[in-house]
FIDOTI-36436 format. One record per residue (C-alpha): residue number from 1; residue in three letters; y, z, x. Coordinates in nm, 2 decimals. Example, Ala and Ser with C-alpha at 12.3 -4.5 7.8 and 13.67 -1.06 7.14 Angstrom:
<recs>
REC  1  ALA  -0.45  0.78  1.23;
REC  2  SER  -0.11  0.71  1.37;
</recs>
This chain:
<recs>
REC  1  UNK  -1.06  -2.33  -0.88;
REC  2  UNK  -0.90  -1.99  -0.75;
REC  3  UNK  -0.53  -1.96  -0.83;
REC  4  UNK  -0.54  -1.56  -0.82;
REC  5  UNK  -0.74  -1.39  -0.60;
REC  6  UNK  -0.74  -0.98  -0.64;
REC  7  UNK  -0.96  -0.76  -0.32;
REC  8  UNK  -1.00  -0.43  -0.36;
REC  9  UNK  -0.95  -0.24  -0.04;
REC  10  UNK  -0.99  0.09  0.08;
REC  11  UNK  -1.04  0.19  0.48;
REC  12  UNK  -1.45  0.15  0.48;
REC  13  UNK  -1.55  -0.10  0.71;
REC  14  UNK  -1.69  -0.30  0.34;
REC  15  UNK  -1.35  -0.34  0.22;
REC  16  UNK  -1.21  -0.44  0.53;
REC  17  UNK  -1.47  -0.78  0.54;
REC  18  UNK  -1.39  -0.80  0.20;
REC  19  UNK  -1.00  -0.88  0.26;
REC  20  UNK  -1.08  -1.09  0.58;
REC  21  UNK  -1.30  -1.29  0.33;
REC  22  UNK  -1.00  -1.26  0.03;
REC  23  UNK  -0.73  -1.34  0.32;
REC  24  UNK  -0.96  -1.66  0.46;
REC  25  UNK  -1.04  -1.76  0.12;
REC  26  UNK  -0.67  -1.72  -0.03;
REC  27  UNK  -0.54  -1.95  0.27;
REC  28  UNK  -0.82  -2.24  0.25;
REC  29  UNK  -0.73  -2.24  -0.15;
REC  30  UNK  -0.40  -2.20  -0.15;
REC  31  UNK  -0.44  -1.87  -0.39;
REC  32  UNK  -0.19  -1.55  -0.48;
REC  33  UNK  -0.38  -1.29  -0.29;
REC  34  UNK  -0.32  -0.90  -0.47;
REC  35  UNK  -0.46  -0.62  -0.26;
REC  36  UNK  -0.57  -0.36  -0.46;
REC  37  UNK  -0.62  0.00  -0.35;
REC  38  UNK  -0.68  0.35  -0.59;
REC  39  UNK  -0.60  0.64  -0.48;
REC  40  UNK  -0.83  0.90  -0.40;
REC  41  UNK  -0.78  1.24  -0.54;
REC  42  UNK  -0.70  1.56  -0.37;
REC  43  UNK  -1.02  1.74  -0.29;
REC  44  UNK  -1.10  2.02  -0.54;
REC  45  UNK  -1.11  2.34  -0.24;
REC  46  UNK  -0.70  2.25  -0.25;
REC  47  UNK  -0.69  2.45  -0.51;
REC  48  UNK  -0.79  2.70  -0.33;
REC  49  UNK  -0.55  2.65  -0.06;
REC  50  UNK  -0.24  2.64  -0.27;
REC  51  UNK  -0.32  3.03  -0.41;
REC  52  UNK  -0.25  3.07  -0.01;
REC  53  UNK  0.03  2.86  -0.01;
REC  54  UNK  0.22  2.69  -0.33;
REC  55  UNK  0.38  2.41  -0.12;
REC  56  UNK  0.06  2.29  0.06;
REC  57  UNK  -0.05  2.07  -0.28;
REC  58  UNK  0.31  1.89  -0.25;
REC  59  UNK  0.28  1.85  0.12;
REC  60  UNK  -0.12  1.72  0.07;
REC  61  UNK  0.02  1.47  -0.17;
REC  62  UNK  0.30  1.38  0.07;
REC  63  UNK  0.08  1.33  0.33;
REC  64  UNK  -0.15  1.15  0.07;
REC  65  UNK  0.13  0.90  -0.01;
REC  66  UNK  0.24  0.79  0.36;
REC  67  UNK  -0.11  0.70  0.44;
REC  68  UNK  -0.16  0.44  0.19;
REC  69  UNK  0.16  0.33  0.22;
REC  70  UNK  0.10  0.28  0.59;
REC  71  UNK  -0.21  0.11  0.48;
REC  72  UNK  -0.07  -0.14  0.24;
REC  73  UNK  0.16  -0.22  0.55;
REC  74  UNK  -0.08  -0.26  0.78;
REC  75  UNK  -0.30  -0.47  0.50;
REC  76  UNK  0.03  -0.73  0.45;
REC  77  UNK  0.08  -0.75  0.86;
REC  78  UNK  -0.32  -0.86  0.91;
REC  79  UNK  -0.25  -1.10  0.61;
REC  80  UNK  0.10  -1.21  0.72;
REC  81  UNK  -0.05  -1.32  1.05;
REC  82  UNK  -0.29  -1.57  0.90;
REC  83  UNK  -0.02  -1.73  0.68;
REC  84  UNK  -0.09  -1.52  0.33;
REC  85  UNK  0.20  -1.32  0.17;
REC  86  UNK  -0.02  -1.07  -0.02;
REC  87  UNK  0.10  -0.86  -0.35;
REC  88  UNK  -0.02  -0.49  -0.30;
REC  89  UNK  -0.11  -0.22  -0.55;
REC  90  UNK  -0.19  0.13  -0.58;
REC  91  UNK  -0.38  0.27  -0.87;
REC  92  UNK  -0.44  0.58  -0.98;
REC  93  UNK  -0.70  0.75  -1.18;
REC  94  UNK  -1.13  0.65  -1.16;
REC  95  UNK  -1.20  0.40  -0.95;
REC  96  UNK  -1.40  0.17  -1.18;
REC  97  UNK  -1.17  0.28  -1.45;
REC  98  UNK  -0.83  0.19  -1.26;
REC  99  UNK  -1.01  -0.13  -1.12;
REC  100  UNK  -1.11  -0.27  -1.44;
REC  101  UNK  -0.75  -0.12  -1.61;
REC  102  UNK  -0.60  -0.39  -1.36;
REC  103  UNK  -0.82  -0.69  -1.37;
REC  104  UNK  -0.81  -0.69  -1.77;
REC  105  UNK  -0.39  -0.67  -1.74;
REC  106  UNK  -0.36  -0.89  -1.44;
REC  107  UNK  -0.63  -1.15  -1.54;
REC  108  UNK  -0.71  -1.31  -1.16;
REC  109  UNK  -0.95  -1.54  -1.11;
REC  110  UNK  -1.16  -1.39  -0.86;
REC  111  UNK  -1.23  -1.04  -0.74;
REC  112  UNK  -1.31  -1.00  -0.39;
REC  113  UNK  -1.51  -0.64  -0.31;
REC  114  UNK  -1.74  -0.51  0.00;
REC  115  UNK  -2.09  -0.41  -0.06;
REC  116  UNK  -2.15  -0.06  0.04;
REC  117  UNK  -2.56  -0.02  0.15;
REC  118  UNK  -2.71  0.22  -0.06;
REC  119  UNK  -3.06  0.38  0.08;
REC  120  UNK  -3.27  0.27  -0.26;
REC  121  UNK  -3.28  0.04  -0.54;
REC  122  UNK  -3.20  0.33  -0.79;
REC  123  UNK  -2.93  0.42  -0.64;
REC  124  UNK  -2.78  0.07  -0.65;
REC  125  UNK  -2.78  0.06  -1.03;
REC  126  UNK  -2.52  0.31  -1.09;
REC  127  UNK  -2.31  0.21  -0.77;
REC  128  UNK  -1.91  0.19  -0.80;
REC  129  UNK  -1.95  -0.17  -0.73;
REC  130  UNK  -2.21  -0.23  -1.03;
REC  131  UNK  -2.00  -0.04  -1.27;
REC  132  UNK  -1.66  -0.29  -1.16;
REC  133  UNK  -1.91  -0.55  -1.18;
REC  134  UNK  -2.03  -0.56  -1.51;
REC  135  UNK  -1.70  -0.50  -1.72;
REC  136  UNK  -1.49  -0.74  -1.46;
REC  137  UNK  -1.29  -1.02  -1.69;
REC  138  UNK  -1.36  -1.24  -1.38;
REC  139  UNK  -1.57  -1.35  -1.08;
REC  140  UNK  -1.63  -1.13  -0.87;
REC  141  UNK  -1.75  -1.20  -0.45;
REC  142  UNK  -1.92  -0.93  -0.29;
REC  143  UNK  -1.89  -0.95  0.10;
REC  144  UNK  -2.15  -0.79  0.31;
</recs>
C-alpha cells in the first residue's frame, strides 16, 4: 500500500484538510509522512521599497523565513499530537516546478494536495493542482 506519504501544505484552508487527511491516513497505514511547503516569493512592489530602503528586502526575507519556520512547527505539533512524526520541507522556486522537482527525487507513494474551487471549468484546466497532477511520478489524493 502507502509506505511514503508526501502533503503539500501551505496556510489555505485546502491544504490544511489536505494534512488532516495525510496525518489520519499516514497513522491508519502506518506511513512516513513528508510535509511539503514552497516558498512564496517576495512580491514584485519590494522592489520598489528597497530603492527607499536597502535593508527592507533582507528584513522581508527574514521575516519571510520565521513564518514558515513557525509553520512547519506548528504543522509537526498538530501531527505529533495524533501519533505521526512528520519529515518537513521547504522548496523554493515555481510551485508546480519545486513540487514535481521533489516527488521525482523523493519517489513517495502517494501525494496528498487540497482542492482549491475555481469559479469555471476553464479555469480548472490550467489550475496549480492540474499542472502537479499530471507530471506527478505517483498517486496523488485531492482533499476537498
Amino acid at each position: 500500500m502507502f509506505k511514503r506519504i508526501v502533503v503539500a501544505y501551505n496556510e489555505s484552508p485546502e491544504a490544511g484538510r489536505a494534512l488532516a487527511s495525510a496525518i489520519r491516513l499516514a497513522k491508519l497505514v502506518e506511513a512516513e509522512l513528508q510535509v511539503v511547503t514552497v516558498v512564496q516569493e517576495l512580491p514584485a512592489y519590494t522592489a520598489y521599497a528597497t530603492a527607499a530602503d536597502s535593508s527592507l528586502t533582507r528584513t522581508l526575507r527574514e521575516d519571510r523565513s520565521q513564518r514558515y519556520e513557525q509553520m512547519q512547527a506548528s504543522v509537526r505539533e498538530t501531527a505529533s499530537r495524533e501519533g505521526v512524526a512528520p519529515v518537513t520541507h521547504l522548496l523554493e522556486g515555481d510551485e508546480v516546478d519545486a513540487l514535481v522537482g521533489f516527488l521525482l527525487r523523493d519517489r513517495p507513494d502517494l501525494l496528498v494536495i487540497g482542492l482549491h474551487p475555481h469559479a469555471s471549468h476553464l479555469s480548472r484546466l490550467w489550475s496549480t493542482v492540474f499542472g502537479i497532477a499530471q507530471d506527478a511520478p505517483c498517486s496523488v489524493l485531492g482533499v476537498h
